[in-house]
C-alpha positions as a LaTeX table, in Angstrom:
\begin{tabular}{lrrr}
\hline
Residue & $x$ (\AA) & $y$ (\AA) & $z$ (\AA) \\
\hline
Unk1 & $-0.01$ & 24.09 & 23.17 \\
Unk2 & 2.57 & 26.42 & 21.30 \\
Unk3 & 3.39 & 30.21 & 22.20 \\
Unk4 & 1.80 & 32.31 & 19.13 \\
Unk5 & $-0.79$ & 33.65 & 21.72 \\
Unk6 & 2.22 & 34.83 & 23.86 \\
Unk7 & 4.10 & 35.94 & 20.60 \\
Unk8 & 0.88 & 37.86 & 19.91 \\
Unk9 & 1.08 & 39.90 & 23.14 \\
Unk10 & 4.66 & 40.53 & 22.93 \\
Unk11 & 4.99 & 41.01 & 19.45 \\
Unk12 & 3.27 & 44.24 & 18.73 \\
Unk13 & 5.96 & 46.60 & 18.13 \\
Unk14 & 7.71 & 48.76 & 20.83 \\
Unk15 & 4.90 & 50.88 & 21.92 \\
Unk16 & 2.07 & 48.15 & 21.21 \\
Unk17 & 3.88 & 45.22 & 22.71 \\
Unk18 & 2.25 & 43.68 & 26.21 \\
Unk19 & 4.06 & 42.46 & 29.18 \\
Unk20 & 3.60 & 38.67 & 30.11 \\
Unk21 & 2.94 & 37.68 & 33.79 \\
Unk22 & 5.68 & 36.02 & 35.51 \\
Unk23 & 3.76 & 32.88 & 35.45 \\
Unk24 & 2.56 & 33.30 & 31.44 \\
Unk25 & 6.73 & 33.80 & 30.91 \\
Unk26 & 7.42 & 30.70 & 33.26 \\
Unk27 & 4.98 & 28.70 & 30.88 \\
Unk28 & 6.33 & 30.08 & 27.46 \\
Unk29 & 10.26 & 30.12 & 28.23 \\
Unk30 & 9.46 & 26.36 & 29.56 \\
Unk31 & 8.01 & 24.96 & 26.09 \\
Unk32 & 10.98 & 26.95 & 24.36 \\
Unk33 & 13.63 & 24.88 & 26.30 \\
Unk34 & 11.83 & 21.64 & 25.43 \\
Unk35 & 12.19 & 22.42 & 22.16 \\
Unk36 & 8.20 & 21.75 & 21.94 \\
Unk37 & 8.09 & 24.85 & 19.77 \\
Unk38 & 9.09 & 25.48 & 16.04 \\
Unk39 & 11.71 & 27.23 & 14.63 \\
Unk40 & 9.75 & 29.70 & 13.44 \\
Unk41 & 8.30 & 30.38 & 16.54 \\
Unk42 & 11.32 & 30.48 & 18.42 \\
Unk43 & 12.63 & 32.91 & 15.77 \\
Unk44 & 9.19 & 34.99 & 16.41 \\
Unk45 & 10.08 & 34.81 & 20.36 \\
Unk46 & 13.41 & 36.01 & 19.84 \\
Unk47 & 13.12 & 39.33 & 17.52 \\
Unk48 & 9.58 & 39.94 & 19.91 \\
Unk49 & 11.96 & 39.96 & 22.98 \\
Unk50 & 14.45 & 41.90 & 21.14 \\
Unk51 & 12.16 & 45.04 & 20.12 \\
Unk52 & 10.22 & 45.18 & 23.34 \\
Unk53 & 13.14 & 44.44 & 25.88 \\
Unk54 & 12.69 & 41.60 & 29.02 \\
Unk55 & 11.38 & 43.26 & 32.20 \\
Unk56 & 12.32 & 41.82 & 35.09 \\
Unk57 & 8.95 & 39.89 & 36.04 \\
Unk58 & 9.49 & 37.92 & 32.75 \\
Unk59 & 12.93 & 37.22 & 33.57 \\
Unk60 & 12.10 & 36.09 & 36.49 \\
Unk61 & 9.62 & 33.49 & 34.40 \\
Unk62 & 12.50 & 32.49 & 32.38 \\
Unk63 & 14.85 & 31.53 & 35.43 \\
Unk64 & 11.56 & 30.04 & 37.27 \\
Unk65 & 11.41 & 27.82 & 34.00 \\
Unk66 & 15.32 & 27.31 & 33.88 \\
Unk67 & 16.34 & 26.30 & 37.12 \\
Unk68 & 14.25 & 23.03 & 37.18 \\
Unk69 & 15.42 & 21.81 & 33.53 \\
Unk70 & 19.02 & 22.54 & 34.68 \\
Unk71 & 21.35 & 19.80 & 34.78 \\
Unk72 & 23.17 & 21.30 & 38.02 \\
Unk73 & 26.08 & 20.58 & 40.15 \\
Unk74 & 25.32 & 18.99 & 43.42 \\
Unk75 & 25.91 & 21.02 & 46.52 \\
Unk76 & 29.28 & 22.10 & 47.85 \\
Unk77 & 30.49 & 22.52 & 51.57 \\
Unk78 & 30.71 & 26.34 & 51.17 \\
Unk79 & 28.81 & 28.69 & 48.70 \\
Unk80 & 30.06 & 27.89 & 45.34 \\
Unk81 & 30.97 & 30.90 & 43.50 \\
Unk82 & 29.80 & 30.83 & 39.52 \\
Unk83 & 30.72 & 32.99 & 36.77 \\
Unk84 & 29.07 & 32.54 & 33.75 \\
Unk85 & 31.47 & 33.18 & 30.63 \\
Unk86 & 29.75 & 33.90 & 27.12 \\
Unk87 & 31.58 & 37.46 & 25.65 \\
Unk88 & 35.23 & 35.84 & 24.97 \\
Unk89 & 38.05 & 38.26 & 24.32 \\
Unk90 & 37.75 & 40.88 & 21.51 \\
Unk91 & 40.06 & 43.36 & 22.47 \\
Unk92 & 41.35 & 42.97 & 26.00 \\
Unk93 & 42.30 & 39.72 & 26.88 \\
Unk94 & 39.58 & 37.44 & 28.14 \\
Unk95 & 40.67 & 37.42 & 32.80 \\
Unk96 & 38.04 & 35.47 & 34.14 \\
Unk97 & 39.59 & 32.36 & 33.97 \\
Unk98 & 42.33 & 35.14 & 36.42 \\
Unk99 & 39.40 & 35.34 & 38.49 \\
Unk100 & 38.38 & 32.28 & 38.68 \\
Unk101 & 41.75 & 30.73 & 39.69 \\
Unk102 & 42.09 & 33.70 & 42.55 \\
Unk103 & 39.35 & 32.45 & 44.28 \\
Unk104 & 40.09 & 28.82 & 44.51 \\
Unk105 & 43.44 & 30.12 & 46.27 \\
Unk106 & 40.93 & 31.60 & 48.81 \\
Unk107 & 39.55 & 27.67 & 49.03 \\
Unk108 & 36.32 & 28.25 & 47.22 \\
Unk109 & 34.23 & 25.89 & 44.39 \\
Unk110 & 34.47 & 27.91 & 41.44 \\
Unk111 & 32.14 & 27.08 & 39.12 \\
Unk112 & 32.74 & 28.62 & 35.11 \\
Unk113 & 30.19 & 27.84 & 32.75 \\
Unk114 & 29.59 & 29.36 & 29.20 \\
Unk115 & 29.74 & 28.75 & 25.63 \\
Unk116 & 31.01 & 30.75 & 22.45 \\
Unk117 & 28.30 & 33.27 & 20.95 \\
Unk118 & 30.93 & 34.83 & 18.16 \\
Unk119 & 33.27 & 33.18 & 16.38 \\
Unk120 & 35.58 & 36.06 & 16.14 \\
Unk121 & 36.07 & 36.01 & 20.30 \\
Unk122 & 38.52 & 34.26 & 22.35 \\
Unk123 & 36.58 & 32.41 & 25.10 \\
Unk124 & 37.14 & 31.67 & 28.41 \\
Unk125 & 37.06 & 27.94 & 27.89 \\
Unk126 & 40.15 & 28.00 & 25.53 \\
Unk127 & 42.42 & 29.95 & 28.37 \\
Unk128 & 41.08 & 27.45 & 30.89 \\
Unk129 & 42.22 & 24.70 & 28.43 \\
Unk130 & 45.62 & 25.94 & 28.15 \\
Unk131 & 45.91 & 26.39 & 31.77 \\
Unk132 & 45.40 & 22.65 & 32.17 \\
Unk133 & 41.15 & 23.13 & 33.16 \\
Unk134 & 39.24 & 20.64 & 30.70 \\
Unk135 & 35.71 & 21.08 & 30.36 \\
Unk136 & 33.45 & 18.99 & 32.13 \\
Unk137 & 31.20 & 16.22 & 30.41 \\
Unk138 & 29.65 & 15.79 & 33.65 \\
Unk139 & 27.87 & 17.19 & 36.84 \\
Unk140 & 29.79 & 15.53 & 39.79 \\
Unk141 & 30.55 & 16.95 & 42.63 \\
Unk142 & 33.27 & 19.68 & 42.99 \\
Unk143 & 35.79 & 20.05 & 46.11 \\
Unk144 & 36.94 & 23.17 & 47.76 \\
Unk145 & 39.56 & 25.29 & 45.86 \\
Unk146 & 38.46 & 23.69 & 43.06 \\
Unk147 & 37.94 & 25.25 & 39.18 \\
Unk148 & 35.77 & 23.53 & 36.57 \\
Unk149 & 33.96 & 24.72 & 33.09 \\
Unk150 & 30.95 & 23.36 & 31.98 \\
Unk151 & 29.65 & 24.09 & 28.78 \\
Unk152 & 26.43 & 25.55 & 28.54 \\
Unk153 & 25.45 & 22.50 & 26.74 \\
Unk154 & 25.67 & 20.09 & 29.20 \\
Unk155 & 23.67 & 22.10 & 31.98 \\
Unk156 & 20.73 & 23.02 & 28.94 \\
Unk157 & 20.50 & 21.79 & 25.02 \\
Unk158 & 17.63 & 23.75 & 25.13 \\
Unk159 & 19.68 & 27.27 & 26.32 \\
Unk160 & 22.36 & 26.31 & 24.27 \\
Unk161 & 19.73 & 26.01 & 21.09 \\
Unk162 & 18.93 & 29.29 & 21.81 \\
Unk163 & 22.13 & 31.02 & 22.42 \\
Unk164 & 22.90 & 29.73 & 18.75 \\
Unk165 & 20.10 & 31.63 & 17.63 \\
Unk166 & 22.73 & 34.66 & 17.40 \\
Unk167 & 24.84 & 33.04 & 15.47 \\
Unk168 & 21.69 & 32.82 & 12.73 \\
Unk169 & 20.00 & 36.23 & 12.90 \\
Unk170 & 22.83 & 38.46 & 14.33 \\
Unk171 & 20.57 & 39.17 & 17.40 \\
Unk172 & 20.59 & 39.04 & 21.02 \\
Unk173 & 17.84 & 37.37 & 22.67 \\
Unk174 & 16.33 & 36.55 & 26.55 \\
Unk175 & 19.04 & 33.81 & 26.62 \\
Unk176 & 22.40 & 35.86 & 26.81 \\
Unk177 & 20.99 & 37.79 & 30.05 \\
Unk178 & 19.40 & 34.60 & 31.63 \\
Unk179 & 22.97 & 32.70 & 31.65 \\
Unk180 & 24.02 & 35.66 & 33.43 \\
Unk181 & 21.29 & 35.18 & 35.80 \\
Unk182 & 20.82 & 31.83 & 36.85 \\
Unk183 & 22.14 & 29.46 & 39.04 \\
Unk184 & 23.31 & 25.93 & 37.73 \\
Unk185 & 23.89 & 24.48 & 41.83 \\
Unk186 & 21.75 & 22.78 & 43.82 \\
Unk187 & 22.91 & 24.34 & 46.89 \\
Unk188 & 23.75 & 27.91 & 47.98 \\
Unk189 & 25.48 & 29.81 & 45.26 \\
Unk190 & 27.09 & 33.30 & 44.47 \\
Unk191 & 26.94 & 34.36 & 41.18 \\
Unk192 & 29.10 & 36.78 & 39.81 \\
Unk193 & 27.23 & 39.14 & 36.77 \\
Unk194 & 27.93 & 41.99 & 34.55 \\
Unk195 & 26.49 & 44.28 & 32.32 \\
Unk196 & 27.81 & 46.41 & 29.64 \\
Unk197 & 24.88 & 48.70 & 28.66 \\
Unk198 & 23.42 & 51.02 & 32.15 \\
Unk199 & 19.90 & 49.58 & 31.27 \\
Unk200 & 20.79 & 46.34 & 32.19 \\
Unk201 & 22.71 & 47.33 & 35.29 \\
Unk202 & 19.28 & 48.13 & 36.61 \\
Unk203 & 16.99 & 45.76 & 35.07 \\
Unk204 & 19.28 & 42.90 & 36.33 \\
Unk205 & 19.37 & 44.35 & 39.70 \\
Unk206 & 15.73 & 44.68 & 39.91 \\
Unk207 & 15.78 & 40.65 & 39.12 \\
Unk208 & 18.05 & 39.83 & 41.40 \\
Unk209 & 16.01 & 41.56 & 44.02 \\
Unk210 & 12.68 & 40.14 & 42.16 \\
Unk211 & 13.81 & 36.24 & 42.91 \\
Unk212 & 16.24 & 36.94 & 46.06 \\
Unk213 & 18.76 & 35.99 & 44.59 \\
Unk214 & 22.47 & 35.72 & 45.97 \\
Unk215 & 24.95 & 37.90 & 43.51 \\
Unk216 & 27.89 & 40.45 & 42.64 \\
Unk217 & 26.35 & 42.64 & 39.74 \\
Unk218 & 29.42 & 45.12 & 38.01 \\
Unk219 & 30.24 & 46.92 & 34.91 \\
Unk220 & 32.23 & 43.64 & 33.26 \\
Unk221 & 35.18 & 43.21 & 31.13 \\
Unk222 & 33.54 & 43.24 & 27.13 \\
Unk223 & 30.69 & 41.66 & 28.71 \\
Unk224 & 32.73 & 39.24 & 30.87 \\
Unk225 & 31.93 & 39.06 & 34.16 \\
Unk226 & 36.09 & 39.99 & 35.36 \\
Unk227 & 36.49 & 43.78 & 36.48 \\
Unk228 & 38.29 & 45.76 & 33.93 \\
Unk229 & 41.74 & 45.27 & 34.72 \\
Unk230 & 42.14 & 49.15 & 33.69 \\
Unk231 & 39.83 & 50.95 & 36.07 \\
Unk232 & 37.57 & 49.94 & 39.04 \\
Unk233 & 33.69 & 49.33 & 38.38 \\
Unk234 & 30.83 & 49.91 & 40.10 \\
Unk235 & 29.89 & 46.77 & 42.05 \\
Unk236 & 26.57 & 45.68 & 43.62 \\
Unk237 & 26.18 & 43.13 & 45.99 \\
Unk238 & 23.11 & 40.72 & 47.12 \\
Unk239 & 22.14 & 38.54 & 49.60 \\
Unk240 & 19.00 & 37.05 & 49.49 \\
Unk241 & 18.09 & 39.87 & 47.19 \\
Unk242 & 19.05 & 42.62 & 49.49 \\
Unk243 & 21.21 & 44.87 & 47.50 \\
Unk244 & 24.47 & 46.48 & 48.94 \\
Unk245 & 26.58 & 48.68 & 47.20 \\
Unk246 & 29.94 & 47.19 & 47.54 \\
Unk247 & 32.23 & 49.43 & 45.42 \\
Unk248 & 31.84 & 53.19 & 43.37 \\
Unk249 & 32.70 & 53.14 & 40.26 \\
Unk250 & 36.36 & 55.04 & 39.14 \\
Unk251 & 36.39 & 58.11 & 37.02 \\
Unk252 & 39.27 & 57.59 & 33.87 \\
Unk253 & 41.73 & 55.05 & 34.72 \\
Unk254 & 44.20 & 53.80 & 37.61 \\
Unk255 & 47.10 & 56.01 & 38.10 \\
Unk256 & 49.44 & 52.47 & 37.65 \\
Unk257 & 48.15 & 50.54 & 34.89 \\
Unk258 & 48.76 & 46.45 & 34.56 \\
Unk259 & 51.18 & 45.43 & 31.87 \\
Unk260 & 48.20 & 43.25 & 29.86 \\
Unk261 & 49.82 & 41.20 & 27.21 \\
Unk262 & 49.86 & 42.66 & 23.96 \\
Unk263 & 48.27 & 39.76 & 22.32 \\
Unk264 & 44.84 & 38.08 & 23.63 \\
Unk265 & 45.31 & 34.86 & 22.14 \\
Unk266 & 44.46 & 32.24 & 24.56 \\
Unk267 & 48.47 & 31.02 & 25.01 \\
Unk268 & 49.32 & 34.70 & 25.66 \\
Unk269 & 46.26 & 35.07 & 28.03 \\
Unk270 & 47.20 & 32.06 & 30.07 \\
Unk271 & 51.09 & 32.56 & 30.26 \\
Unk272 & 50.12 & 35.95 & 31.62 \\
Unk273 & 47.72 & 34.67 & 34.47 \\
Unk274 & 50.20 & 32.11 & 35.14 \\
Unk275 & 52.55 & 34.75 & 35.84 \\
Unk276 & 50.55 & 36.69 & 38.37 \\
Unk277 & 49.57 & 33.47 & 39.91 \\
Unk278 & 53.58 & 32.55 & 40.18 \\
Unk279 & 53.52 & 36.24 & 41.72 \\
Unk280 & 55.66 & 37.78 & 39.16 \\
Unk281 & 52.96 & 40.21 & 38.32 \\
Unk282 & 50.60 & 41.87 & 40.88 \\
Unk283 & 47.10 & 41.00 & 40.28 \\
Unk284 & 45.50 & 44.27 & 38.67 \\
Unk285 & 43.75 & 46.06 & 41.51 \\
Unk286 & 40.28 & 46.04 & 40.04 \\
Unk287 & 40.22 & 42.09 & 39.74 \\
Unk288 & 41.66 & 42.19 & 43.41 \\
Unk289 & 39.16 & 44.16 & 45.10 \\
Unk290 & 36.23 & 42.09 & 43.17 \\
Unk291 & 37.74 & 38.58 & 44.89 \\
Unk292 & 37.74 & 40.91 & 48.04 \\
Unk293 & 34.00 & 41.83 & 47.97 \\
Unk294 & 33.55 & 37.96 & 46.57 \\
Unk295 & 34.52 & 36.82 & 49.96 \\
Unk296 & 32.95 & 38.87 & 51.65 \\
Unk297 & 29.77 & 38.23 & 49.97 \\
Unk298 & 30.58 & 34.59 & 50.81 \\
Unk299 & 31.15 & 34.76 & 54.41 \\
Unk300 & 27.69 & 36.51 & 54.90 \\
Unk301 & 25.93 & 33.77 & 52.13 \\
Unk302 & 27.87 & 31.03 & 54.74 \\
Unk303 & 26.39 & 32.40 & 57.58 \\
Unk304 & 22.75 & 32.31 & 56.90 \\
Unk305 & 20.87 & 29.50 & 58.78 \\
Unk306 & 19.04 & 28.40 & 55.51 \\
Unk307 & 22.43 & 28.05 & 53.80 \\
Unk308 & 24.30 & 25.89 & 56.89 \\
Unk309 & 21.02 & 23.67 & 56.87 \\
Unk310 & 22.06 & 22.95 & 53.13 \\
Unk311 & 25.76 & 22.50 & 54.10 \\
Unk312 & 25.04 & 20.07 & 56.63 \\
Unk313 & 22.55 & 18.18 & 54.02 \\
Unk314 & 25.20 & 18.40 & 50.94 \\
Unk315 & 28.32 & 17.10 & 53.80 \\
Unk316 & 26.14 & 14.13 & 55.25 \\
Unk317 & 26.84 & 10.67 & 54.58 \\
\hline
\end{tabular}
């Protein structure tokens, strides 16, 4: 059917620019993943979205036309906990793979998933690499205190087509905000988000409410989804899109700041998590206190009926 009568509505300017209906969204976002569309009209879609902004009924449309075209990860025994990885390193060095590796201590599924949007960054999945976590070329099943990455191409060519629409016009687009949205499982998840910008803070919290979902929304790391190692964020939590505020934000920094490495290459980045993980370096207290409101977040996710109904389903022979 194509999308120029959608790209007509949104593609009117700033002030001139229609909404689409979470349904019209669903319908438009889903012919865009099955790469039914040009790519001239995906370029259209893109720059439209970009001048006129996503509001959280259309985002909502994306993820309802995500989350069925998803190759996902099968259901774990407990909540798995994903964190979506797509900013890389540019001046701090890139923790999440830190934060990822904390809460498999605590026994969780941690599930990292991501690809690289600049060439200039150092991503997450290069870290994991040198810390001995391969990326995945498929969706089995993952066990308790277990880490894995899974490149965004394996759970959606089409998202990943998109993403790499960046790399072409130098332009964000719906994509980069959905990844940090959706959830690749087939059971009960947590996923951890970020923003940088304060728009997003609240347009992705008005999502999360919008599809009830089950999150941690902070101020990230560059647009990674670690708390800044440097001073504590503001961070949000949901439950079946019931927001509680979890933690206020910090004004300037910590009074004891974390001896980063100087470098952020991805050797220097892992020898350093290694050490805190050996516990020759404390873990900075920002990325502490977020796997403290993680679990937490957990426990209550693990304690809804819906979500032991699912545990009992994913655990049965």
């Amino acid at each position: 059917m194509g999308i120029s009568q959608y790209i007509k509505e949104i593609g009117r300017g700033k002030d001139g620019a229609r909404s689409l209906t979470r349904a019209q969204a669903q319908d438009l976002f889903g012919q865009v993943l099955e790469g039914s569309v040009s790519d001239l009209e995906i370029g259209a879609f893109c720059l439209a979205m970009r001048i006129k902004g996503e509001t959280p009924e259309e985002m909502a449309g994306f993820l309802d036309a995500t989350h069925p075209r998803l190759n996902r990860l099968p259901a774990t025994a407990r909540p798995c906990v994903v964190l979506p990885s797509y900013n890389g390193a540019r001046k701090l060095p890139v923790l999440t793979p830190l934060l990822a590796l904390l809460l498999a201590r605590e026994g969780l599924s941690v599930l990292v998933h991501g690809t690289a949007t600049e060439s200039t960054r150092i991503t997450s999945s290069a870290v994991m690499a040198e810390l001995g976590v391969q990326a995945r070329t498929s969706m089995g099943s993952l066990a308790p205190g277990e880490v894995t990455f899974a490149p965004t191409e394996l759970l959606s060519p089409g998202l990943k087509r998109l993403l790499d629409v960046r790399r072409l016009v130098g332009l964000r687009n719906p994509a980069h905000s959905l990844v940090k949205l959706m959830n690749p499982c087939t059971g009960p998840a947590l996923i951890v988000s970020s923003y940088t910008h304060p728009e997003y803070a609240v347009s992705m919290a008005q999502t999360f409410e919008l599809i009830g979902a089950n999150a941690l929304l902070l101020r990230g790391t560059e647009g990674e989804v670690v708390a800044d190692a440097r001073r504590m964020p503001p961070m949000d939590g949901f439950v079946a899109g019931l927001r509680q505020p979890l933690q206020a934000a910090q004004s300037g920094s910590l009074q004891s700041l974390p001896a980063l490495p100087a470098n952020i290459d991805a050797a220097s980045t892992a020898a350093y998590i290694e050490s805190i993980l050996a516990g020759q370096q404390a873990v900075p207290a920002p990325i502490a206190k977020q796997v403290e409101h993680i679990l937490h977040l957990v426990t209550q996710l693990a304690a809804r009926p819906e979500t032991q109904l699912s545990t009992q389903q994913a655990t049965s022979p």
